[in-house]
N, C-alpha and C positions, 0 to 999 in steps of 0.2 A: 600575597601576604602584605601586611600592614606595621609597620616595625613603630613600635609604642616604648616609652621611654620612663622605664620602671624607678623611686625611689623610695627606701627601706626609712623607717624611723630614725635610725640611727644614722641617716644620710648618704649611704653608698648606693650607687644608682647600675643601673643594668638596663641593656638596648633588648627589646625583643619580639619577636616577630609573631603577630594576631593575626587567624584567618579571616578574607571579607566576609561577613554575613556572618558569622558567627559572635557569640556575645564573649566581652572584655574580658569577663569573667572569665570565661573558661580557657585564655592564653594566662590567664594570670596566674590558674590553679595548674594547670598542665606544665607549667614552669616552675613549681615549686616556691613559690611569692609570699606563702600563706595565706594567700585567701582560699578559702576553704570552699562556699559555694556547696554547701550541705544539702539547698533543698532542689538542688540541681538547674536552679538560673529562676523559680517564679518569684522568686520577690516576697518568701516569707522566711527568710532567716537573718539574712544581717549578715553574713560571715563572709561576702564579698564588697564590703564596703573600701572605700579608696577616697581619696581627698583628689580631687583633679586640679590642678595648677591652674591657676587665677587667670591665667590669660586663654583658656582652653576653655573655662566654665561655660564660657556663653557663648561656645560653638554648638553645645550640645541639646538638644532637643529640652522641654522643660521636664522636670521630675511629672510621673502622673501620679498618681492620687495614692497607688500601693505604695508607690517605692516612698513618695512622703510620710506614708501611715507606719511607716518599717522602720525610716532612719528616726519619725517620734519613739518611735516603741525602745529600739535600741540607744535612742538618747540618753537613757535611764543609767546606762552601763558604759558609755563610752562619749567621748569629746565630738558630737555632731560640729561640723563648721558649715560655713553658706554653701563650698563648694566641695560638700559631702554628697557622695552618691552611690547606689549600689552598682556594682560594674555587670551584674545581670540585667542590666536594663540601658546598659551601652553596647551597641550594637557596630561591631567594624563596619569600615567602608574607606574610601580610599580619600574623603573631609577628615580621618581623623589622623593621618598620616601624621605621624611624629609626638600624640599626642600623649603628655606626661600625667602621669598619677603618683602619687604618693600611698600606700600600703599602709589604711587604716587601720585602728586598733576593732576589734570584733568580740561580739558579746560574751 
């Protein structure tokens, strides 16, 4: 397990533990975080969207072409920032050890 370091909009934060190889997402939803993760991790809903902490951004692999096509789509309805991304296309592993996200707002 990979312990990822959760914060809520309103700023209270919570330590929690992600299985390796397994996508962000689903420690996020399985923890009750609100992300929601509706279309079950492919990268056409939006509702696992997270804001990943500035010094974290660019550990991470780049956006590919869905998950950019997705966070345009869902820009319409919610605050995109540079270090928006969906957490179904973050995948655990033991580089992301300790790594923070923020609990976007979702379409």
């Amino acid at each position: 397990m990979t312990k990822v370091r959760v914060t809520w909009p309103g700023g209270s934060e919570q330590e929690l533990a992600a299985g390796k190889g397994r996508q962000l997402m689903e420690a996020l939803r399985d923890n009750n975080t609100g992300v929601q993760g509706t279309c079950g991790g492919q990268c056409a809903c939006g509702t696992c969207h997270v804001y990943v902490r500035e010094d974290w951004a660019g550990r991470l692999p780049p956006r590919t072409e869905d998950e950019q096509a997705m966070l345009d789509a869902i820009g319409e309805l919610v605050e995109i920032r540079p270090n928006s991304r969906l957490s179904c296309q973050i995948v655990v592993d033991d580089t992301l050890a300790g790594i923070s996200v923020e609990i976007g707002p979702v379409p």
